[in-house]
N, C-alpha and C positions, 0 to 999 in steps of 0.2 A: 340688237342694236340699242345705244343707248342715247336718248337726248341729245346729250353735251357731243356728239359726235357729230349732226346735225349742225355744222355751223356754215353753211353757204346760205348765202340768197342767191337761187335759181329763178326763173320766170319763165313760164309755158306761154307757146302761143298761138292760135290759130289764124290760119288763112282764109278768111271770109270777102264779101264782093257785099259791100254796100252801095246804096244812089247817093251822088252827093249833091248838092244844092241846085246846079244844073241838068237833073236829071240822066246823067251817065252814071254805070256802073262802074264803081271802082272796087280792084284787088287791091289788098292789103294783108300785113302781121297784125293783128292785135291781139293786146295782154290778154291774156285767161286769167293768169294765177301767179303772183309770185310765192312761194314757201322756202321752208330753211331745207337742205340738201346734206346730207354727205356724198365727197366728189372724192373719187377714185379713178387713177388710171385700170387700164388689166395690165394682170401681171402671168406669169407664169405658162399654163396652157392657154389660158383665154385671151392671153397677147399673141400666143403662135399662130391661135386658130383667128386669129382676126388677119392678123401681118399675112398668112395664106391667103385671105382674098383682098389683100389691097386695104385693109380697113383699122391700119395703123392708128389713125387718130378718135378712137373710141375711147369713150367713157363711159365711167357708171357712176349714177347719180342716183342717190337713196332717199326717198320721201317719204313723210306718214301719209297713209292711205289717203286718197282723195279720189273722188269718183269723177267720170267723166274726162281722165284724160288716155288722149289717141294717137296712135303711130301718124296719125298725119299734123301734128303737131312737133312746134321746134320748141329749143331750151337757148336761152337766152344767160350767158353764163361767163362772168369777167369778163364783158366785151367780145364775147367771142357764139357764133349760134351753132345748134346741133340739130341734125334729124334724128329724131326720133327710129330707131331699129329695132327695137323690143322692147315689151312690156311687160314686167314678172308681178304679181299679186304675190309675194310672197307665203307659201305656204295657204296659200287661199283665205287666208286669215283677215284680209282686211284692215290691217294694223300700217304694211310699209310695202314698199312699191320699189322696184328695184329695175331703173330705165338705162339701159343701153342707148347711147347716143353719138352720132360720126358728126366730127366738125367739118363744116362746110367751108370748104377754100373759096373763098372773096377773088382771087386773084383772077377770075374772067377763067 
């Protein structure tokens, strides 16, 4: 993978439960992380085998290694958010992270 290929700003984000000023606890997204991305649809087998359970709108999103992020974390991505479905360490190397992601329909 090379740099210059890396041109998305993507944003992770975690689901956490603060107190707010009243003393109730509130859920919420908040930012983790934003970084630069390479954003790919699937194509070929890895679009059959997605379209076989329904999960048409998957992406892959390619990051330099960064610790600490989790399948219960979303990607925040041109206006539009993803769950997180897999997480690849590629080659265990520690260098690029290779996250599978389902957009999530807004529509109710």
């Amino acid at each position: 993978m090379k740099s210059e290929e890396l041109k998305h700003r993507i944003t992770f984000q975690s689901f956490t439960t603060t107190v707010n000023d009243n003393g109730f606890e509130v859920e919420a997204w908040v930012d983790f992380k934003t970084v630069w991305a390479a954003v790919t649809n699937l194509h070929g087998r890895e679009y059959f085998e997605a379209a076989a359970v329904k999960a048409e709108n998957t992406v892959k999103f390619t990051i330099r290694y960064i610790p600490n992020i989790e399948p219960t974390m979303r990607v925040l991505f041109k206006g539009k958010q993803y769950n997180i479905t897999s997480i690849d360490n590629i080659k265990y190397a520690n260098k690029f992270i290779e996250i599978k992601a389902m957009e999530v329909d807004n529509s109710g």
